[in-house]
N, C-alpha and C positions, 0 to 999 in steps of 0.2 A: 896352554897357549900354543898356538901352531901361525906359523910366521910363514910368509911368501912370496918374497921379491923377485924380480922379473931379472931373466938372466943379464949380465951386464956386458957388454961387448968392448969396454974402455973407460976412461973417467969421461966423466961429467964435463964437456964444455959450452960455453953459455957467450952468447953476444946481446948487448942493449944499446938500442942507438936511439935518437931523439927520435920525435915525430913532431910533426905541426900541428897542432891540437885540435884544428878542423878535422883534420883525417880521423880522430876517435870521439868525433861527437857523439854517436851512437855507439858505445863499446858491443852492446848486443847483436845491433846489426852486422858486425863483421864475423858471428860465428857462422863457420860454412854447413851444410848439410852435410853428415857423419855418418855412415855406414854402420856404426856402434855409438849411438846415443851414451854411450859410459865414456865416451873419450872427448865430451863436449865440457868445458869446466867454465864457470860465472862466479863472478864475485864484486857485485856491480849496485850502488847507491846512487841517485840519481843519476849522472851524468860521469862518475866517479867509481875508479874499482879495477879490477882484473878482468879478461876474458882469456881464455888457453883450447886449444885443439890440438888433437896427434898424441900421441904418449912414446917420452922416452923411455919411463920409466915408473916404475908404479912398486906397491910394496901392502902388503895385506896382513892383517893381524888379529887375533880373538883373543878373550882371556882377560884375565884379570892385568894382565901386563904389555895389555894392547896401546897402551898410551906411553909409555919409554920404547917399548919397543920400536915403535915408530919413530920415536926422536931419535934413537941411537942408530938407527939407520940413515937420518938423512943428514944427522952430523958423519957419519962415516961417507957418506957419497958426495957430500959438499966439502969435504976436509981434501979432497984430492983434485978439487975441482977446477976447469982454469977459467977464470971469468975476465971476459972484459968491458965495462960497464963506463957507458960515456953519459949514464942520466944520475945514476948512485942516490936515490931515493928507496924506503921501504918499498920493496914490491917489483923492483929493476933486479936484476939478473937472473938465475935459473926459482923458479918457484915450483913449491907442492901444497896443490891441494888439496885438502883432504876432510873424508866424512868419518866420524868417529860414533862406535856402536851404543849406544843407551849402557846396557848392563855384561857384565863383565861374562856373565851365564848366556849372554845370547849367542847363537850361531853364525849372526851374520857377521859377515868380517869388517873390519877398520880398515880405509882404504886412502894410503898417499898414491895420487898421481901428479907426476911430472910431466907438463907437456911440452912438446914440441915446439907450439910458436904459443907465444904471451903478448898481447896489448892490453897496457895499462895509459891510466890517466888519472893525475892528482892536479887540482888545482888547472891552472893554463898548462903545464905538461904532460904530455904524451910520448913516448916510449911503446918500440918494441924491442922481443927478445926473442931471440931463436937460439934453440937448445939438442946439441947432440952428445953422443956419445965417440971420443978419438981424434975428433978433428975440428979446429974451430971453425963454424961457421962463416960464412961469408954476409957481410951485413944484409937483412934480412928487407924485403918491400912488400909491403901491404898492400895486400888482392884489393878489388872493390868489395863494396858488402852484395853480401849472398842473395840468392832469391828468396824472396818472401816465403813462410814456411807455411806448408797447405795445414787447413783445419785439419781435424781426427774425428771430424764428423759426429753425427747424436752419440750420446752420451749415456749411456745407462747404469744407474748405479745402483748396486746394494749392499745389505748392512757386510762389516764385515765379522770380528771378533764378536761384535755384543748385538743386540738389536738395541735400539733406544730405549726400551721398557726393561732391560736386562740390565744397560749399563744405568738406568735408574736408579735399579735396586742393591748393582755395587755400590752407588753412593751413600745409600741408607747404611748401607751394609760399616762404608767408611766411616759414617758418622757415628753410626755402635761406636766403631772399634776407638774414635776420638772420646766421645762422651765415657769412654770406661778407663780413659790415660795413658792409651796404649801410645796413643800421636798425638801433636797436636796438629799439625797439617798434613793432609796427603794429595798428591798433585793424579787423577785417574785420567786415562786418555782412553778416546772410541777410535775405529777404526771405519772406512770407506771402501767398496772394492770400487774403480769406477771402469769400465769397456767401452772403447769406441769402438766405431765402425772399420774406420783406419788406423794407419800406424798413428801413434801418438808424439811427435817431435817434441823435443825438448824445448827448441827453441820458440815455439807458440807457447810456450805457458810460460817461459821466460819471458818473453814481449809482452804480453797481456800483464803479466805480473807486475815490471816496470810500470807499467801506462797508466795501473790502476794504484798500484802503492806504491810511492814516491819516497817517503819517509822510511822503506825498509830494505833491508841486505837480501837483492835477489842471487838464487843460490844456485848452480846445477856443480854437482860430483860425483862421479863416478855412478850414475843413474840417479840421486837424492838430488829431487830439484824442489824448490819450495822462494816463498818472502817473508826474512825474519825481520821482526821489529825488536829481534832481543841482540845485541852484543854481550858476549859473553864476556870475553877482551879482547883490548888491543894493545899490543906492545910497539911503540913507536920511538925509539931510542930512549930505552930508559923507562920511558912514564907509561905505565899500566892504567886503561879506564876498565869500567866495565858496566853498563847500562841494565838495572835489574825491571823487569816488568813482573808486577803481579798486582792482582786488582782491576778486574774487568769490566764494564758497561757496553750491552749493546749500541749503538747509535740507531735514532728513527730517521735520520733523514731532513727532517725540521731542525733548522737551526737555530732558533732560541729555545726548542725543548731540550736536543742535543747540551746545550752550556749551561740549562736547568740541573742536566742530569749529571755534565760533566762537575758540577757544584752538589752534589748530593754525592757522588762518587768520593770526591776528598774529603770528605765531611763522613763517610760509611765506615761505622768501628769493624765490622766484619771484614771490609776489605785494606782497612788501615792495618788490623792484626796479620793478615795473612801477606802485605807486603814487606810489613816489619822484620816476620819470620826471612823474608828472602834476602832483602839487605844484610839481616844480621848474620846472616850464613856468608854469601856474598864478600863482606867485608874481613869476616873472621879467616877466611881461605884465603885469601887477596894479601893480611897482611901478615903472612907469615913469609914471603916473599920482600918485602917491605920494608925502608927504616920510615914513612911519612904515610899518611892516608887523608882522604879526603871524603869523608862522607855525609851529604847534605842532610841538617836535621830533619827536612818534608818533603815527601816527593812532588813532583810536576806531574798533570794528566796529559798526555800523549796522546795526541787524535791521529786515528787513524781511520779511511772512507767506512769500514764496518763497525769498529769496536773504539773505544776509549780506553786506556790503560793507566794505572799510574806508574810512573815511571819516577826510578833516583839512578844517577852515575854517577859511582864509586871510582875515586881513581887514586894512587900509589905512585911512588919513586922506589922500582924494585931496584935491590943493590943485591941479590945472589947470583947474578948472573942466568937465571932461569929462562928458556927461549917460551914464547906465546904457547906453544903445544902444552912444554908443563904447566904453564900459567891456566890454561885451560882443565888440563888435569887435576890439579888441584881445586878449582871450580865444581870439576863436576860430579856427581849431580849437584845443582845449588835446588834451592828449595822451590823456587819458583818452576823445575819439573820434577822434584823428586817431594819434598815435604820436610817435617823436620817432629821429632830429631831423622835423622838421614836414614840409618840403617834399617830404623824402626819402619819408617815412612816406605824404604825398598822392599821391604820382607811383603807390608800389606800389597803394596802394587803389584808383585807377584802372584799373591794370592787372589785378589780381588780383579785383575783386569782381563784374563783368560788372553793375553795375548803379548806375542814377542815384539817389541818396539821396532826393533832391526836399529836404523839409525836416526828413526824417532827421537828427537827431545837430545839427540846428542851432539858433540860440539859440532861445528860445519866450517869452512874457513881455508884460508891460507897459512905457508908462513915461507919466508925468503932465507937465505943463506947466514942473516946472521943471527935469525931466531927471532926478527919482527915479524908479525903477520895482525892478523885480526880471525877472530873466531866466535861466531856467533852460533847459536842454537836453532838446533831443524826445526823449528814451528811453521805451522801454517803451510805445509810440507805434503810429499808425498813420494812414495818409492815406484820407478817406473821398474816393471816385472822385467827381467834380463831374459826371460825365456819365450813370451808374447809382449811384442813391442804395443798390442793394442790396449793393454792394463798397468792400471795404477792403482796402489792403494795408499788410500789418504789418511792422513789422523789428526786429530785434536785432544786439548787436554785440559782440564780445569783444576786447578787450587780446590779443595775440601776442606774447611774450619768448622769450626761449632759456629750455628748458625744459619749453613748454609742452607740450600734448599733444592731438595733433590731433581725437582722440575724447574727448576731454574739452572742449575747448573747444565740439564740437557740442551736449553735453550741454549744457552752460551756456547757449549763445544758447537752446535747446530751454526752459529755466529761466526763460529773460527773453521767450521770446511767454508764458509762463501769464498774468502781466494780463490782457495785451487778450485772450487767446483766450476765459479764463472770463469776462471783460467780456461777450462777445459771446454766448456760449451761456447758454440757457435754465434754470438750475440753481441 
């Protein structure tokens, strides 16, 4: 494991003062244009959520021990911290948030960033916080919103990791290895390179994002910008949820075929087995944290404008004292990206996908000073290049059970780049 925090120049001081909740009706629109697209940070559900820019501080990790390591750092940097907080909700005082690597063997780092100035809003409140290092800030006033972020111009995209006819025949490949007992689910994702013309802003494919999906946790960290419809958790005084998706349907468009199909979806043994696998992972990691759980006997279908899902939230009355990070740790991989049984299911993904996730499929999110946050999962996602601002690479991933069908499952990952892809194009 190789660990990398950012030099410290003094403790952590942090101020929150109210806001008039017109001021954050747009929480998007108030991120300003960034010179370093990695120091732009989102974490925003409708109208609801966090936005951060500037970094005071930030902290990086690889390894199998990339997920305590992180925690035991920002309980050390907020243990000395002086905060003065006049709104004292989940998400008020200094926050880090942070994008967390897929697999423990990957290169790319785990990355907490702390920024500088935070506007949040829950409910009719609004809150900002500005955050330095030695000196309390002076309560802080909210710029207008920024200029509208320019397109990144045509769009050219190609395969990346697998071609579609390659990552076909990993599928087959996956279904061998099911049909002979080695899995019972494997979760295989494709890859996207996409180039613009221009630089790529963050903030256009955040905006776009919001506009078009509503129902999801739009994300940017530390370059990982994407719209998850998955919660991994949330810890909110106490009470742990955690919203599992697995079980897909493309949507056509027509909406009496669409609730045809979203009734053939709840009613599909193939997709009932392979959500069951994820809840039952889901709940079994969830409630070792736990004295109570709650998990519904049938899931609900989750529309979303391109796909259908079925969706259950699992939720818990955690009593170890555990902050969201480890709650997420413990979560992760849940089956709905990795497979199950777990180990089994990571060994084939390695061998089968020809490609390093980075922080694909892993946790994505916030968490506040006393260990609440929420953390959802990089889906539907894409990592902007740190080296050429004009590239991004995309991915998607599909659930594999007995059953499935290898041209069908192409179709689907095909289903899950439409986000980002229309994110990115001019239309």
């Amino acid at each position: 494991m190789t660990t990398m925090p950012t030099s410290q120049s003094g403790r952590l001081v942090a101020r929150t003062i109210a806001l008039p909740p017109a001021t954050a009706d747009d929480l998007l629109a108030l991120l300003p244009q960034a010179a370093d697209h990695r120091d732009l940070c989102s974490w925003v559900r409708r109208s609801e959520g966090l936005v951060g820019w500037g970094r005071v501080a930030d902290f990086d990790a690889t390894g199998t021990d990339r997920f305590s390591a992180a925690t035991a750092w920002w309980r050390t940097l907020t243990a000395g911290a002086v905060v003065r907080d006049d709104v004292r909700l989940p998400g008020t005082g200094p926050i880090a948030f942070g994008a967390m690597a897929y697999a423990a063997a990957s290169p790319t780092r785990s990355t907490l960033v702390v920024p500088a100035v935070v506007v949040g809003r829950r409910g009719d409140v609004a809150w900002l916080t500005t955050v330095t290092q030695g000196t309390l800030p002076a309560p802080g006033t909210l710029q207008q919103p920024a200029p509208e972020p320019a397109s990144p111009g045509e769009i050219a995209f190609a395969d990346g990791a697998r071609t579609a006819a390659e990552w076909e025949l990993a599928v087959e490949e996956a279904l061998d290895r099911i049909a002979g007992g080695a899995v019972d689910k494997v979760v295989l994702a494709r890859s996207l390179i996409a180039r613009a013309v221009s630089d790529i802003d963050p903030r256009w494919l955040l905006r776009r994002l919001a506009a078009r999906y509503e129902n999801t946790w739009v994300f940017a960290v530390a370059g990982m910008v994407g719209a998850t419809p998955e919660m991994l958790v949330r810890l909110d005084r106490g009470l742990a949820t955690s919203r599992v998706l697995a079980g897909t349907i493309r949507r056509t468009g027509d909406d009496a075929h669409d609730l045809a199909l979203a009734g053939s979806l709840a009613r599909s043994s193939k997709d009932l087995e392979e959500h069951e696998y994820a809840v039952r992972s889901v709940a079994d990691a969830l409630g070792r944290h736990c004295s109570s759980m709650s998990v519904p006997e049938s899931p609900f279908v989750l529309h979303l404008p391109n796909v259908m899902h079925l969706a259950t939230d699992v939720a818990g009355a955690v009593d170890d004292g555990a902050t969201s990070l480890e709650l997420a740790a413990s979560l992760h991989p849940s089956a709905a990206v990795c497979g199950t049984p777990t180990a089994a299911a990571d060994r084939v993904i390695a061998e089968l996908e020809g490609m390093d996730r980075g922080r694909y499929a892993g946790p994505v999110g916030w968490m506040d000073v006393t260990g609440d946050g929420e953390w959802g999962i990089a889906l539907r996602s894409g990592e902007l290049d740190p080296a050429d601002r004009r590239q991004i690479t995309l991915y998607a991933g599909c659930g594999i059970v007995a059953g499935s069908d290898p041209a069908d499952e192409v179709a689907e990952s095909d289903a899950k780049f439409i986000p980002m892809r229309d994110a990115l194009t001019d239309r």
